[in-house]
C-alpha positions as CSV (number, residue, x, y, z in Angstrom):
1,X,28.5,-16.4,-38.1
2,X,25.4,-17.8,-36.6
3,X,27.2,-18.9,-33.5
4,X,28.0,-15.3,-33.3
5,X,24.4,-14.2,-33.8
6,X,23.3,-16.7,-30.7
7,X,26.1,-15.6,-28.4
8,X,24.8,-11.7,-29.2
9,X,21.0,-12.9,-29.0
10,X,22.0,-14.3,-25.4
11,X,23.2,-11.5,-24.2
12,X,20.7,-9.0,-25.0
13,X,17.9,-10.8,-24.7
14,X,18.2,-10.8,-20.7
15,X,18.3,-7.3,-20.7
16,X,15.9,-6.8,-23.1
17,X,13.4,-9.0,-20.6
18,X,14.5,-7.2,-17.9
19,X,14.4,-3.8,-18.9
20,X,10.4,-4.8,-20.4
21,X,9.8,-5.9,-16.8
22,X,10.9,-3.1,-15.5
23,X,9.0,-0.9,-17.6
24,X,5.8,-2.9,-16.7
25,X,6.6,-2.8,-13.3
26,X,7.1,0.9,-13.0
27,X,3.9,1.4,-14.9
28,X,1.8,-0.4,-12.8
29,X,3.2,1.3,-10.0
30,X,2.4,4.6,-11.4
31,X,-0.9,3.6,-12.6
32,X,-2.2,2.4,-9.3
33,X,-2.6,6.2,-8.7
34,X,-5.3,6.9,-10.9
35,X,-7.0,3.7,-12.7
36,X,-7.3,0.7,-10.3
37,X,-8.7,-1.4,-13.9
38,X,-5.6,-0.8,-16.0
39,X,-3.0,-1.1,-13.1
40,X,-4.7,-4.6,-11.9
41,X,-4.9,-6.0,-15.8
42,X,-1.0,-5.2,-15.8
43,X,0.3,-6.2,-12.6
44,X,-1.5,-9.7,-13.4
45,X,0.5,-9.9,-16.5
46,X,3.9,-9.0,-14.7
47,X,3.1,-11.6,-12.8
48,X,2.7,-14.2,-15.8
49,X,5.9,-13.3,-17.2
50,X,7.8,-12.9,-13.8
51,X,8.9,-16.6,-13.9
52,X,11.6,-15.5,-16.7
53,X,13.5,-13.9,-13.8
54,X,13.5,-17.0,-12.5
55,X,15.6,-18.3,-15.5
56,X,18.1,-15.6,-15.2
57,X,21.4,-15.6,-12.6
58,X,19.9,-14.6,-9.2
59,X,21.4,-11.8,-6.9
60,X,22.3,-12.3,-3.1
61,X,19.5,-10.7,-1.5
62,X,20.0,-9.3,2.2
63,X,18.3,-10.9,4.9
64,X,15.5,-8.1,5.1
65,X,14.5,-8.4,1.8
66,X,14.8,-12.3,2.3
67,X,12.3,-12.2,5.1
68,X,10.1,-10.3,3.8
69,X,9.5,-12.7,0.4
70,X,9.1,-15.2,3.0
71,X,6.6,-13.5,5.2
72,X,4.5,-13.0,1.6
73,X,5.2,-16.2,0.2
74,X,3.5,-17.7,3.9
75,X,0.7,-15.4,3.5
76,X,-0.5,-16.7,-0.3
77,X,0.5,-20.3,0.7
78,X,-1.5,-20.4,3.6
79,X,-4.7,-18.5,1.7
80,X,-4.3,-21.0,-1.1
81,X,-5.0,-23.8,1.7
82,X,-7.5,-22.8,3.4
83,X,-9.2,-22.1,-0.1
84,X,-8.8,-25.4,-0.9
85,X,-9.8,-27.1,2.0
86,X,-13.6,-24.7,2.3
87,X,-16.1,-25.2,0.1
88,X,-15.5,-23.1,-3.2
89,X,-17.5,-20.1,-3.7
90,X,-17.3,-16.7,-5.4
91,X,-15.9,-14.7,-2.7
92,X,-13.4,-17.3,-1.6
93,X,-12.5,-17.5,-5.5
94,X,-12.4,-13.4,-5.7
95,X,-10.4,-13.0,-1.9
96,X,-7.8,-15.7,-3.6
97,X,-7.4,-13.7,-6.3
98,X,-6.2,-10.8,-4.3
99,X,-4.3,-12.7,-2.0
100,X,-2.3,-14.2,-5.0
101,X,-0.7,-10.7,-5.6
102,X,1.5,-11.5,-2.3
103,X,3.8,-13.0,-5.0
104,X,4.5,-9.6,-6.3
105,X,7.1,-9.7,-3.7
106,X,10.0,-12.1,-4.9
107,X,9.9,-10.9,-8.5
108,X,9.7,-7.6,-7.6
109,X,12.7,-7.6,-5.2
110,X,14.6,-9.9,-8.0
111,X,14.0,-7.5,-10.6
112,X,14.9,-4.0,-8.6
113,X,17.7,-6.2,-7.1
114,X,19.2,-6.7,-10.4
115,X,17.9,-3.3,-11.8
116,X,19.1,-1.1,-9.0
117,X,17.9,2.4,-10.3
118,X,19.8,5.0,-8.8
119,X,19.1,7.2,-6.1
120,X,17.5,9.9,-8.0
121,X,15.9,7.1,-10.3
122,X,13.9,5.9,-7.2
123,X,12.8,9.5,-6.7
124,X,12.1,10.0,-10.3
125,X,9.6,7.2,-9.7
126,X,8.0,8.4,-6.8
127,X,7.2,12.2,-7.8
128,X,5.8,11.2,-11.2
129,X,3.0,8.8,-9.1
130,X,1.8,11.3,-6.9
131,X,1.7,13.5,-10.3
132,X,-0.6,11.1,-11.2
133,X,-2.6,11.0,-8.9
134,X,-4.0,14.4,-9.8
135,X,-5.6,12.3,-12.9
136,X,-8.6,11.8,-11.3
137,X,-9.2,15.2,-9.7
138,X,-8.8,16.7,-12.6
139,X,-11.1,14.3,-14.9
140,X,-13.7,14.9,-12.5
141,X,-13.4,18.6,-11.9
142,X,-14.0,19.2,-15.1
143,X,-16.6,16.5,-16.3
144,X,-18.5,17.6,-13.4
145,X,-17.2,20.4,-11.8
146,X,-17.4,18.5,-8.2
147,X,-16.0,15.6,-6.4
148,X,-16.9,11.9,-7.2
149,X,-14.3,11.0,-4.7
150,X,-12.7,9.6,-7.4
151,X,-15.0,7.2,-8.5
152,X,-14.5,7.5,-12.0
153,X,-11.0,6.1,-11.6
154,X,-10.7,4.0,-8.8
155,X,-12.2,3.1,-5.6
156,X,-12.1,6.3,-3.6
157,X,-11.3,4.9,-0.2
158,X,-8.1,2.8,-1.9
159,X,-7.4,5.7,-4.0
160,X,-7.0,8.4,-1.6
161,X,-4.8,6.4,0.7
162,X,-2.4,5.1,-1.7
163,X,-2.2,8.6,-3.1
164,X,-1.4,10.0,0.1
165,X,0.8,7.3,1.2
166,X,2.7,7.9,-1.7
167,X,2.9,11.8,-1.3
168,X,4.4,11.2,2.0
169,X,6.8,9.1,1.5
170,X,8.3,11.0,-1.7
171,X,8.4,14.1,0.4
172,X,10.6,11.9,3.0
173,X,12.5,10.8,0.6
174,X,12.9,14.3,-0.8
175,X,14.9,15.5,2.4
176,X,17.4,13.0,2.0
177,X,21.1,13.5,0.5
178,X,20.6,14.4,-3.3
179,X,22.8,16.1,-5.4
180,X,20.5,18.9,-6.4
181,X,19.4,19.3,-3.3
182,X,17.2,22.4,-3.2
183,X,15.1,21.4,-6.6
184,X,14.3,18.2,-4.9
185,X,13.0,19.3,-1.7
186,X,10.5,21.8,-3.4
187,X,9.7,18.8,-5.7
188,X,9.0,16.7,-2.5
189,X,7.0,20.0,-1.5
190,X,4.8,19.0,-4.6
191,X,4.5,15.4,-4.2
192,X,3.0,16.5,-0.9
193,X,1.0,19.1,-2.0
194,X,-0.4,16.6,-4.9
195,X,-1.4,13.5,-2.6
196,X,-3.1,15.9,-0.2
197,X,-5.3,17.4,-2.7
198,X,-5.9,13.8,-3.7
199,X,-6.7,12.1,-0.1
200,X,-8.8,15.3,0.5
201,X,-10.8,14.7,-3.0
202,X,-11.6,11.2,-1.8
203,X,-13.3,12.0,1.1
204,X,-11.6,9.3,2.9
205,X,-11.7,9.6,6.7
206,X,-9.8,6.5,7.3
207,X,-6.7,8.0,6.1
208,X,-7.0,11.3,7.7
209,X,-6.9,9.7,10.8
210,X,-2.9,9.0,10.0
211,X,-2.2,12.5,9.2
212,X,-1.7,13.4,13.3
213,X,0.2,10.6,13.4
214,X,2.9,11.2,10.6
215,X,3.0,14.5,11.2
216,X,4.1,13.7,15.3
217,X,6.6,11.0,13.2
218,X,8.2,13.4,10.7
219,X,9.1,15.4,13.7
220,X,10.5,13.3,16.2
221,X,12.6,11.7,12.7
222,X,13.6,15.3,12.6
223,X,12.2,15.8,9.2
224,X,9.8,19.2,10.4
225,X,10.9,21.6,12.2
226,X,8.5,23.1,14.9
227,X,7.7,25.9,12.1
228,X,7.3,23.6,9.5
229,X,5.1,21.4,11.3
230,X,2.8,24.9,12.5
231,X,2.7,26.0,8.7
232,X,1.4,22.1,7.9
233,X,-1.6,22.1,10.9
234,X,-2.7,25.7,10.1
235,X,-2.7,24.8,6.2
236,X,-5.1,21.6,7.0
237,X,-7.2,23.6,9.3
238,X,-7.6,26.4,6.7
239,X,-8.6,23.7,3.9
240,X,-11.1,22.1,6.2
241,X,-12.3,25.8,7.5
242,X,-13.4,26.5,3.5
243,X,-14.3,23.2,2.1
244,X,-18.3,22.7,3.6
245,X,-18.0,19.3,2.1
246,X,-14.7,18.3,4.1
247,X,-16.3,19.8,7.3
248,X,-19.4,17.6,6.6
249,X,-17.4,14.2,6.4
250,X,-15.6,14.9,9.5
251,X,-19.0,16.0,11.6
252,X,-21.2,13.6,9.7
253,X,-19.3,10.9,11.5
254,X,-21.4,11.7,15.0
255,X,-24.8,12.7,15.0
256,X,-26.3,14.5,17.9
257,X,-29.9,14.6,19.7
258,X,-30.9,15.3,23.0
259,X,-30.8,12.1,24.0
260,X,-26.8,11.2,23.7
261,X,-24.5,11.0,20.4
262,X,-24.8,8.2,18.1
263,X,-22.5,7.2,14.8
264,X,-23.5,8.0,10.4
265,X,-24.9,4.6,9.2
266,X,-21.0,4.3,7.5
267,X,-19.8,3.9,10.7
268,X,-22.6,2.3,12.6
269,X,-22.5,-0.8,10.0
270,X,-19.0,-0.9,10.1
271,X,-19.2,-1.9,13.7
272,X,-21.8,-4.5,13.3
273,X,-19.7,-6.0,10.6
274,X,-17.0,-6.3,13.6
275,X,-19.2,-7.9,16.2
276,X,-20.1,-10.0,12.6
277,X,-16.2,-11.2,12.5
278,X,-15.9,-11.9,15.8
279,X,-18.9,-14.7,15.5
280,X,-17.5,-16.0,12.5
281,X,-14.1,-16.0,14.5
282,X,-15.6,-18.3,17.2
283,X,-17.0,-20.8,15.1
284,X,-13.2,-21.6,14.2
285,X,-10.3,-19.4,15.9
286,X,-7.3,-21.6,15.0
287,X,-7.8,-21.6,10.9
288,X,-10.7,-19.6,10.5
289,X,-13.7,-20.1,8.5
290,X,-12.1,-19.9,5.0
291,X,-11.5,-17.1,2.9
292,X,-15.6,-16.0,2.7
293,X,-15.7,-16.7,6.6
294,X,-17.3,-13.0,7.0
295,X,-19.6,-13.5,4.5
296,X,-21.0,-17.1,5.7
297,X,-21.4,-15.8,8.8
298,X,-23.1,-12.6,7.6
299,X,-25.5,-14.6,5.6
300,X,-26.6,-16.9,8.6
301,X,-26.6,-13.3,10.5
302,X,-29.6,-12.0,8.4
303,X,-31.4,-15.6,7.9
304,X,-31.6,-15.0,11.7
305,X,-32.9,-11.4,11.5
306,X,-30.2,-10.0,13.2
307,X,-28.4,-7.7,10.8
308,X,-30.4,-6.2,8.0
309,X,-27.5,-5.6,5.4
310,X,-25.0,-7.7,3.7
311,X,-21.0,-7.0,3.0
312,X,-18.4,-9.7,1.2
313,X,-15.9,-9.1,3.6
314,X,-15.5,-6.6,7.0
315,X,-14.4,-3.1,6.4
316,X,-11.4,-4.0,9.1
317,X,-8.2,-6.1,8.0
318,X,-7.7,-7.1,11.5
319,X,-11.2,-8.4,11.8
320,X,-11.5,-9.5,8.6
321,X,-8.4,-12.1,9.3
322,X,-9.6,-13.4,12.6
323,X,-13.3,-14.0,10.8
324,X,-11.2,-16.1,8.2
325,X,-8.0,-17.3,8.7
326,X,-8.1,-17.0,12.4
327,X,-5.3,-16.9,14.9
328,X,-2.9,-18.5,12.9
329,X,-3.8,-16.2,9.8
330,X,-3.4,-13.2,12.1
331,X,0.4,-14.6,13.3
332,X,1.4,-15.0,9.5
333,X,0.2,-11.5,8.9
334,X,2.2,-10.1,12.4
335,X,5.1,-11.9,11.1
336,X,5.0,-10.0,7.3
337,X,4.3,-6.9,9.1
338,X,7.3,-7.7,11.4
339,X,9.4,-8.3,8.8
340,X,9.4,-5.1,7.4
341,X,9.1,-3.2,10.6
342,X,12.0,-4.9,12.5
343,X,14.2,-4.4,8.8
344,X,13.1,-0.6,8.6
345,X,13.6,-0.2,12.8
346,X,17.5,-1.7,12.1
347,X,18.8,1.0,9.3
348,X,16.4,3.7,10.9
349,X,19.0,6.2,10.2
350,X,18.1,5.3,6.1
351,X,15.8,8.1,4.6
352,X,14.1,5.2,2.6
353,X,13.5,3.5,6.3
354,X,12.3,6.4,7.6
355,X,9.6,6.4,4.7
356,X,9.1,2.6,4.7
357,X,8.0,3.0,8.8
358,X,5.6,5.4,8.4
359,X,4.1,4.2,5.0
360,X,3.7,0.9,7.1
361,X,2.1,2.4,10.0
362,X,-0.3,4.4,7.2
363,X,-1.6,1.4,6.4
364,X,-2.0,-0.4,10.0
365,X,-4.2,2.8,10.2
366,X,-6.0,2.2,7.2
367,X,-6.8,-1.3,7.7
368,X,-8.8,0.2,10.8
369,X,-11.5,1.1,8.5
370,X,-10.7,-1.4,5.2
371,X,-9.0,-4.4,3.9
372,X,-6.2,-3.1,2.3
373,X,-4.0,-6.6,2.8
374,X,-6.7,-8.3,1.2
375,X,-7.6,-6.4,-1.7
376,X,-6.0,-7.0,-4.8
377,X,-5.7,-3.2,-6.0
378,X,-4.0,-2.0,-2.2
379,X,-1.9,-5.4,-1.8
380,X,-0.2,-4.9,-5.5
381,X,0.3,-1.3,-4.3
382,X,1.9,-2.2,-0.9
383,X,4.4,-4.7,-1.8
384,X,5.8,-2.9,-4.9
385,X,6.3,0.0,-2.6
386,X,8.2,-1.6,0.1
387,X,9.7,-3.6,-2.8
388,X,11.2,-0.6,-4.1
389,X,12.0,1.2,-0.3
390,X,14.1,-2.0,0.4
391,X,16.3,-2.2,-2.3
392,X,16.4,1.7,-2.1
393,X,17.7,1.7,1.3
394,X,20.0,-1.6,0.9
395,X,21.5,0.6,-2.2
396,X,22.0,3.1,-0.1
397,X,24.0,1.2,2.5
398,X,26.4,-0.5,0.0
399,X,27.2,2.4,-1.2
400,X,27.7,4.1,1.9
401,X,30.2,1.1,2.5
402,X,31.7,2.0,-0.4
403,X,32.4,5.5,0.2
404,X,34.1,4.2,3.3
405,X,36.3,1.8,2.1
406,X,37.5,4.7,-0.5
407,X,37.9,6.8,1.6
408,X,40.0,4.9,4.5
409,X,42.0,3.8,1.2
């Protein structure tokens, strides 16, 4: 009898494990759209119970999904050394930190790999993030009756962006093959509808400089029609047209006087920052200056009297690598960004491909104007993302095979 009761214990307490990290990982997923605090304290301890997945019978990943764990082990292994090999300080110690959340990607892909929700399962997941993201807008609203940007929730230029990142790629994902296919494509109208009102709360300029570019994307996927796309451009300019606050953060960004045009102070510092990085850069361009190499070199910038502010890090991704990991940093970063791009580019004809290219090139825009592949909150954000695109659109092939093979039977 008690060899009984251990054979039963043995085989449901793997799936009792998994089904916990499942749950945990959904959750953090969905709580990344509307309280950064909560969604960070539980994607640290996915991570400390992740190595139980380790224990368990592994699944033959694909080579995508393979190379993309690679690409994101190479990025944390390669910040952990150059930690290591700089002097410690706090914002080495905090940019670590963030960087550590690269390992999200295995036990991620292990645990959807072994999960594998279904098609409307992956959907489910989606719509019900963007539906939180209205959290915040709401809170504020009615605390205060007018935008914090978010603030009270999250960081609003992180927020906004993974909201509408998210909306997008749900409303792709919408106009896929589903079963009830009508009640999902006005639910993907929703999602949409959801993030936008969410981006648009945050003020966030950086990511409204993708919107152009997904919407030219969505059409030549053949995802808009021509009307579609018309009904989208005269909706933004009609929100914009009414909201004096939008209209403000668009024109803010140039201010003019009779003698020329010059940039807001947002936008003016941000570009210091950049000639900042590229200093830092040439003080070491193979490895970089370590993980606080922007904010050594900032500090020695306004002991000098050359800059009057200070920042931890650059407001770029692109600079922010060269200042501290350098060129070889930058080619391990190429290579992860490769990885999913090349995977995404080879089953284009996937809906969930479709989403994972432009979500990807969302955030190549994003990075324009933040770090979002250095920050903890937006790098726990983008790998579970693509974690759960991959093994969506690898699903989605198999079964497709499937169907085939059935069928030709």
């Amino acid at each position: 009898m008690l060899a009984q009761s251990l054979k039963t214990g043995r085989e449901w307490l793997p799936e009792a494990y998994l089904g916990f990290m499942m749950f945990m990982l959904v959750w953090l997923f969905w709580l990344n759209h509307s309280n950064q605090s909560s969604s960070q304290t539980l994607a640290t301890f996915f991570l400390l119970l992740s190595p139980g997945l380790l224990l368990l019978r592994q699944p033959a990943l694909p080579f995508g999904q393979r190379f993309f764990i690679a690409s994101c082990i190479a990025m944390f292994v390669y910040s952990l050394l150059l930690f290591f090999h700089y002097p410690p300080s706090d914002v080495a110690f905090s940019t670590m930190r963030g960087l550590s959340f690269y390992l999200l990607a295995p036990v991620s892909l292990l645990l959807l790999a072994k999960i594998s929700p279904s098609k409307n399962g992956f959907f489910i997941i989606l719509l019900i993030a963007t539906l939180f993201s209205a959290y915040p807008v709401l809170k504020e609203y009615i605390m205060y009756g007018i935008s914090q940007r978010g603030n009270l929730s999250a960081h609003p230029i992180f927020w906004g962006n993974v909201c509408l990142t998210t909306g997008i790629a749900t409303f792709i994902v919408s106009r896929g093959n589903h079963e009830n296919r009508g009640a999902i494509r006005w639910l993907g109208w929703l999602a949409l509808l959801t993030a936008t009102m969410a981006s648009l709360w945050s003020l966030t300029r950086g990511g409204w400089l993708s919107i152009p570019f997904v919407l030219l994307t969505l059409s030549v996927f053949r995802l808009l029609n021509m009307r579609t796309l018309l009904l989208l451009i005269i909706t933004l300019a009609v929100a914009f047209s009414i909201s004096e606050e939008l209209q403000n953060r668009i024109l803010g960004t140039f201010n003019y006087f009779e003698n020329g045009i010059t940039l807001d102070d947002s936008t003016s510092l941000r570009v210091q920052m950049w000639a900042v990085s590229l200093d830092a850069l040439k003080e070491s361009p193979v490895i970089g200056t370590g993980l606080d190499g922007f904010s050594k070199q900032n500090i020695a910038e306004k002991a000098k009297g050359n800059i009057s502010f200070y920042f931890d890090h650059a407001h770029n991704e692109y600079f922010e690598i060269l200042a501290s990991r350098g060129l070889l940093g930058m080619a391990i970063f190429l290579l992860m960004i490769g990885s999913l791009a090349s995977t995404y580019y080879k089953y284009q004809h996937s809906i969930y491909a479709k989403a994972g290219l432009i979500a990807l090139m969302q955030y190549l825009i994003y990075s324009l104007s933040e770090t979002f592949f250095t920050t903890k909150f937006t790098i726990m954000y983008f790998v579970v993302l693509h974690s759960f695109l991959l093994v969506a659109m690898y699903k989605e092939q198999q079964d497709q095979a499937q169907e085939s093979r059935v069928t030709a039977a």
